[in-house]
C-alpha positions as CSV (number, residue, x, y, z in Angstrom):
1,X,28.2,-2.0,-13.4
2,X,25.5,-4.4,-13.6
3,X,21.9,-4.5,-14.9
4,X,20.5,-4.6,-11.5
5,X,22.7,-2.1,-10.2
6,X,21.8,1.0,-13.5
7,X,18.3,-0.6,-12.4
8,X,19.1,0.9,-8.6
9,X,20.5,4.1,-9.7
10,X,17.7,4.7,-12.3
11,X,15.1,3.8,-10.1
12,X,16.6,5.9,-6.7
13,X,17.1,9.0,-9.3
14,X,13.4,9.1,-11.2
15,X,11.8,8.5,-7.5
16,X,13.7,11.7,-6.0
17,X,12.7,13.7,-9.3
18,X,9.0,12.3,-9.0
19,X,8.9,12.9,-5.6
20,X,9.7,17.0,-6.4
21,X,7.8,17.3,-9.3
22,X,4.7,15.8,-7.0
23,X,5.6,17.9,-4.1
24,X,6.3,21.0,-5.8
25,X,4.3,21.0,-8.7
26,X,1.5,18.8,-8.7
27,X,0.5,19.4,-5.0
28,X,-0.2,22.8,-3.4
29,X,0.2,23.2,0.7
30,X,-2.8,24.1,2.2
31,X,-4.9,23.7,-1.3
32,X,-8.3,21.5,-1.3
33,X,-7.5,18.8,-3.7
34,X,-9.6,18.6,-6.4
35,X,-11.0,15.3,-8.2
36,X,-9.3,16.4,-11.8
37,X,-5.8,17.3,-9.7
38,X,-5.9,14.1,-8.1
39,X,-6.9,12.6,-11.7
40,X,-3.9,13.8,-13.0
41,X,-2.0,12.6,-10.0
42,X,-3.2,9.2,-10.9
43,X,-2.3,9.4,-14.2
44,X,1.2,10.9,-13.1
45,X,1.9,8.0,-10.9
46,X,0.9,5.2,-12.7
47,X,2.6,6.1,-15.9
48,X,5.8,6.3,-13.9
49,X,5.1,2.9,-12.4
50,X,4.2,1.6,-16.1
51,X,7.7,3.3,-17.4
52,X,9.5,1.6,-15.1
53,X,7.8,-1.8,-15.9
54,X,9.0,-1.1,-19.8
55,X,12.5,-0.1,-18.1
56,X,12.8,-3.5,-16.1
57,X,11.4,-5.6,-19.6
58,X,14.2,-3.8,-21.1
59,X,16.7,-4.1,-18.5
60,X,15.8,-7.5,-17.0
61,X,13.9,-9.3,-19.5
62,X,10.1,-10.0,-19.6
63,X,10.0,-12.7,-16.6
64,X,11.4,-9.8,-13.8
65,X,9.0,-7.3,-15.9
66,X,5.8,-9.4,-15.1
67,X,7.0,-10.8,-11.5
68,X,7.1,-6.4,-11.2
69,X,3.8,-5.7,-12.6
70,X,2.6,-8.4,-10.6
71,X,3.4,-7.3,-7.3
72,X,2.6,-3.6,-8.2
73,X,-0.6,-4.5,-9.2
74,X,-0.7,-6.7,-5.8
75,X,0.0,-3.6,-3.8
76,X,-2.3,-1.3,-6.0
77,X,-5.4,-3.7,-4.9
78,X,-4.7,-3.6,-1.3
79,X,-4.0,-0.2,-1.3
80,X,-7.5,0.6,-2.4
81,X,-8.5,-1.3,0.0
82,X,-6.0,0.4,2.9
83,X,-7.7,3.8,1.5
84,X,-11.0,3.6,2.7
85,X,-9.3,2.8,6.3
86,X,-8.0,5.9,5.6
87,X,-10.6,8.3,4.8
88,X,-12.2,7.0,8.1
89,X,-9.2,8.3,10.2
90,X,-9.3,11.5,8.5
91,X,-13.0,12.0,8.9
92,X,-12.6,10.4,12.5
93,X,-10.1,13.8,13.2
94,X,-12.5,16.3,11.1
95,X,-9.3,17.1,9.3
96,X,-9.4,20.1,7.0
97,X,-9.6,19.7,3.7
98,X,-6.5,22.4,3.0
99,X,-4.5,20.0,6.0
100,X,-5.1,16.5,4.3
101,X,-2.5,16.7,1.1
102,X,0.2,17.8,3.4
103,X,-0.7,14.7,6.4
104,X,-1.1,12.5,3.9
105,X,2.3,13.2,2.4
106,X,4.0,12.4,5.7
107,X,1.7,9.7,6.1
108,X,3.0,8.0,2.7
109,X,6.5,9.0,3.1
110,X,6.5,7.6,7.1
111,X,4.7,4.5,5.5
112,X,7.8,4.2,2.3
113,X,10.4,4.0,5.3
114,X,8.9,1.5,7.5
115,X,8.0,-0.7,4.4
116,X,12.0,-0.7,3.8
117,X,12.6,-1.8,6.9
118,X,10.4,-4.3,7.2
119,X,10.9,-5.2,3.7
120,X,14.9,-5.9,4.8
121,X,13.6,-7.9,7.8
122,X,11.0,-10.2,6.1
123,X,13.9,-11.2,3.1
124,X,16.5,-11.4,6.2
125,X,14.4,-13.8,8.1
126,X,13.6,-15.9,4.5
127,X,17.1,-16.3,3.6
128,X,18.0,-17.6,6.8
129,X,14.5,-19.1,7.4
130,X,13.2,-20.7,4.4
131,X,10.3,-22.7,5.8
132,X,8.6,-19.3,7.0
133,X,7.9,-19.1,3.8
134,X,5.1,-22.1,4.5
135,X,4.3,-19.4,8.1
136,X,3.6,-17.0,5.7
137,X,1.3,-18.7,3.5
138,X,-0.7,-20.2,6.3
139,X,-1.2,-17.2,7.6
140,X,-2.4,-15.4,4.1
141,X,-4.7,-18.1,3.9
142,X,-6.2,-17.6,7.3
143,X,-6.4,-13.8,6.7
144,X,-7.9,-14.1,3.2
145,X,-11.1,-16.5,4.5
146,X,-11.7,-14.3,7.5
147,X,-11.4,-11.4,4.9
148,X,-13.6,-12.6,2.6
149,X,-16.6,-13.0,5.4
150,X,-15.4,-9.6,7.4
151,X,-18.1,-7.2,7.6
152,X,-16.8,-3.9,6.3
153,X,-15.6,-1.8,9.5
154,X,-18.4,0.9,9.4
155,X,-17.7,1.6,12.6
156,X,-13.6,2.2,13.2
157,X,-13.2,4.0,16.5
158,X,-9.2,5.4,16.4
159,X,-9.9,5.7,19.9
160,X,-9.9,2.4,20.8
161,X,-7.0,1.4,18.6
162,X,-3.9,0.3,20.2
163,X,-1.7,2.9,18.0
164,X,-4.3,5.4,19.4
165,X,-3.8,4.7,22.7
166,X,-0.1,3.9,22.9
167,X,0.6,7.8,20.7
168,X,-1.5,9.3,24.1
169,X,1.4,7.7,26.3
170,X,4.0,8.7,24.6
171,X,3.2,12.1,23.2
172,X,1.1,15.4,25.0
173,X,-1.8,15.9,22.7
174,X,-3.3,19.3,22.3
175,X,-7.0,19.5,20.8
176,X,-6.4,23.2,19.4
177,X,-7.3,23.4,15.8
178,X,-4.1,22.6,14.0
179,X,-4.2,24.8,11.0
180,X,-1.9,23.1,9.2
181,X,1.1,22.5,12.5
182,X,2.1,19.6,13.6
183,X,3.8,21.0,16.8
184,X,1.7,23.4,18.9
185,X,3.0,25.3,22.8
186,X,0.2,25.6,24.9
187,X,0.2,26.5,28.7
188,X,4.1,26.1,28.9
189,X,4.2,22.7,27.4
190,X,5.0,21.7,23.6
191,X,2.4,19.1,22.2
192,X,1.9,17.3,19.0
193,X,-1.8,18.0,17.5
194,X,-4.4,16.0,16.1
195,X,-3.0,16.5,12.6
196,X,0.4,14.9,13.7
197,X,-1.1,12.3,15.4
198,X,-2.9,11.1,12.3
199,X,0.5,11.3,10.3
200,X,1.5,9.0,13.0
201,X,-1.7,6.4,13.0
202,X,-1.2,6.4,9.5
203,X,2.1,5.2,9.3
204,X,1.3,2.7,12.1
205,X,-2.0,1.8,10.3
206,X,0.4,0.3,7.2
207,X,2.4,-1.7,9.2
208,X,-0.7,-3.5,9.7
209,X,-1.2,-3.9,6.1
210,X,2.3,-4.2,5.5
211,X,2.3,-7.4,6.7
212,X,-0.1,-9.1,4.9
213,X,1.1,-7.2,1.6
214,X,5.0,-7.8,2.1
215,X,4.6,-11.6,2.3
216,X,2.1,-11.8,-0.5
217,X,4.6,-9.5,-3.2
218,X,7.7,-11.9,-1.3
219,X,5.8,-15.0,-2.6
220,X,5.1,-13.3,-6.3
221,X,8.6,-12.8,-6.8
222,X,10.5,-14.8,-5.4
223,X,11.1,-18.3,-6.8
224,X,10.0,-21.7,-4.4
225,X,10.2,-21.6,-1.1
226,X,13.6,-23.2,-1.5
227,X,14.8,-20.9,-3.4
228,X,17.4,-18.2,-2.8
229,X,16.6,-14.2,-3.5
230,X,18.3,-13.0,-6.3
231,X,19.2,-8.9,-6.4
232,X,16.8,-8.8,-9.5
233,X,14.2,-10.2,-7.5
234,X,14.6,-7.5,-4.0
235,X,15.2,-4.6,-6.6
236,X,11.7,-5.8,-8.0
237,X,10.1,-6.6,-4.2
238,X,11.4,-2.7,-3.3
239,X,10.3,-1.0,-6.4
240,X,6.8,-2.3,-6.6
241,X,6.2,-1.5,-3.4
242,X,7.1,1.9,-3.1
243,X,5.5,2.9,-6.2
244,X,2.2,1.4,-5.1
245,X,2.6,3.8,-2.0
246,X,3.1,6.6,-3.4
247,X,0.3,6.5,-5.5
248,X,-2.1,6.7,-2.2
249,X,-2.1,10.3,-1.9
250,X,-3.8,11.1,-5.0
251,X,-6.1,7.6,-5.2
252,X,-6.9,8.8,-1.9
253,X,-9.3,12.1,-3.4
254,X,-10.1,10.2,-6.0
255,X,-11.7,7.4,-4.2
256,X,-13.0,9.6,-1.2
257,X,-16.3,10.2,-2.5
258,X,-16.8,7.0,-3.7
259,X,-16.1,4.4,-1.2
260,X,-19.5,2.8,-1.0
261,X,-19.2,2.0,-5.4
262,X,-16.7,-0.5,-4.2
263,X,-17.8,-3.0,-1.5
264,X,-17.3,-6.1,-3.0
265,X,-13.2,-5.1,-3.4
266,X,-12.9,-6.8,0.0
267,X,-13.7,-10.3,-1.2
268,X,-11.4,-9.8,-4.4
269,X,-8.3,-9.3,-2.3
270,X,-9.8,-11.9,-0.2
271,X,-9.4,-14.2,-2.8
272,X,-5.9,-12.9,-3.8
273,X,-4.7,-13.6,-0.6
274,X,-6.2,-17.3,-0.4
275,X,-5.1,-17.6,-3.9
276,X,-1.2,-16.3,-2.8
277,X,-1.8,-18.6,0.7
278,X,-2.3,-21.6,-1.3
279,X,0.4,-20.8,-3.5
280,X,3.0,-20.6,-0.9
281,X,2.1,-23.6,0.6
282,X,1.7,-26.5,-2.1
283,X,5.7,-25.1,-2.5
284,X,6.4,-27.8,-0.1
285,X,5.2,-30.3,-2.4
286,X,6.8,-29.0,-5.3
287,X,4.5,-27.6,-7.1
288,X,5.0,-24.5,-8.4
289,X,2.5,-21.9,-10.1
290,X,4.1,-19.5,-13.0
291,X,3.7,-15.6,-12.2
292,X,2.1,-15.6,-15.3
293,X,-0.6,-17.3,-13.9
294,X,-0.2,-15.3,-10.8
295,X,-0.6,-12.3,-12.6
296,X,-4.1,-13.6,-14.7
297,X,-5.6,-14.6,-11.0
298,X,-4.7,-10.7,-9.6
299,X,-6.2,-9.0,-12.7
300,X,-9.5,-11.4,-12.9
301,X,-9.9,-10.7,-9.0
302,X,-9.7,-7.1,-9.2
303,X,-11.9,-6.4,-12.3
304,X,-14.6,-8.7,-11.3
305,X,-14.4,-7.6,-7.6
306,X,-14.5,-3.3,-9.2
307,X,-17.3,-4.3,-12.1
308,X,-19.7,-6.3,-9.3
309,X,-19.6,-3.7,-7.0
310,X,-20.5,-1.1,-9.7
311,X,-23.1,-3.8,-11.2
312,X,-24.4,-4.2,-7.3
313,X,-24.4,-0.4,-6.9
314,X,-26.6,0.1,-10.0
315,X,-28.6,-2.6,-9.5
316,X,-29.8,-1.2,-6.2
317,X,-30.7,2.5,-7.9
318,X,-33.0,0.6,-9.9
């Protein structure tokens, strides 16, 4: 068996325990979350993610353990930003404070499966594709300048979203009070309530950020464009990503009740993506940036976009 392989197995294994420990022992159904549950939520999940970085150093060797900590630290960023999308949607619906834990659960784990799939497609069409790679980065760079200027959506409306609109045509909605179902019978007919479809707008919600986040974690670890994937590399791609996920649930109560501290956040993933954009495409020329560097850009963008915003936010209480 190789290293990449016991990497597989140990990785499959501690998720599924995780995953129970989270569901059965951390969370409580129908429970208000609290700011010190989801604090130790946090904790929970990121120590995991951190264990496994030391497992992969271990395993793989300290190149694979940065290109992992890399792209987890990638997809912890932009799943900041994703989360105040998030707490819009839920506000949007009036969900229930008791209801939230138990949507957002499905949300996350609807979210984990489409990210495989799309992870699978993505590496599929790069293998056989290798200038999308060049696609990719144009597009990251496009997406990080108009980022970067983007006004912060104050003003999301599910109701004119696509998702929104596309989950009426499909699905019967019923506007009962859901109290905690997903599935209600009313007048004959069985419909799907509010709280099901925000499980579902979710999910579609991080396809949207899925493709921004799945190139720019592609590009981290894999080598030039030229290059071909090693397994090391897609068991690193996978992991990061799904750990990153499932920490939203809990940075999800711990950031509801401060989204306004963090407004410049925006313009540090901004710069990520530029940054990753760039990246991607001077790969035609041969030039090729170390994920070490990589890794120094991500932190210094974060940080500095997290301590302005608290800087910004003090400033004006003065």
């Amino acid at each position: 068996m190789t290293h990449t392989q016991i990497a597989y197995i140990t990785f499959g294994v501690v998720l599924l325990i995780a995953l129970l420990i989270d569901i059965f022992v951390l969370s409580k159904k129908h429970h208000k979350t609290t700011i010190k549950e989801a604090l130790k939520q946090t904790l929970f999940w990121t120590v995991l993610a951190l264990a496994f970085w030391v497992f992969v150093w271990v395993d793989e060797g300290p190149v694979y353990a940065t290109k992992y900590i890399s792209a987890y630290l990638m997809e912890w960023s932009l799943s900041i930003d994703n989360i105040f999308v998030f707490i819009l949607i839920f506000s949007f619906f009036k969900v229930s404070d008791e209801d939230t834990p138990n949507a957002l659960l499905f949300g996350v784990l609807a979210a984990i499966v489409f990210r495989v799939i799309f992870i699978a497609i993505g590496i599929g069409l790069i293998q056989k594709f290798s200038w999308i790679m060049y696609i990719f980065g144009a597009i990251l760079l496009y997406t990080g300048i108009k980022l970067f200027f983007q006004k912060e959506e104050e003003n999301y409306n599910p109701n004119d979203s696509k998702i929104f609109k596309l989950i009426n045509k499909v699905f019967t909605v019923s506007h009962t009070k859901p109290n905690g179902r997903y599935f209600i019978k009313e007048d004959g007919k069985r419909k799907i309530t509010t709280l099901a479809v925000v499980v579902l707008i979710l999910a579609f919600t991080d396809i949207a950020f899925a493709l921004d986040s799945i190139p720019t974690v592609v590009s981290l670890v894999k080598g030039g464009a030229n290059q071909a994937f090693k397994s090391q590399d897609i068991m690193v791609i996978y992991s990061s990503n799904i750990m990153a996920v499932l920490g939203l649930r809990s940075l999800f109560f711990l950031l509801k009740g401060a989204a306004d501290k963090f407004k410049y956040l925006q313009q540090g993933i901004a710069f990520i993506l530029v940054f990753i954009g760039v990246k991607m495409l001077i790969e035609y020329f041969h030039i090729e940036i170390s994920i070490y560097v990589s890794l120094i850009v991500i932190l210094a963008s974060v940080m500095t976009a997290i301590f302005y915003s608290l800087y910004k936010e003090k400033s004006t209480k003065i």
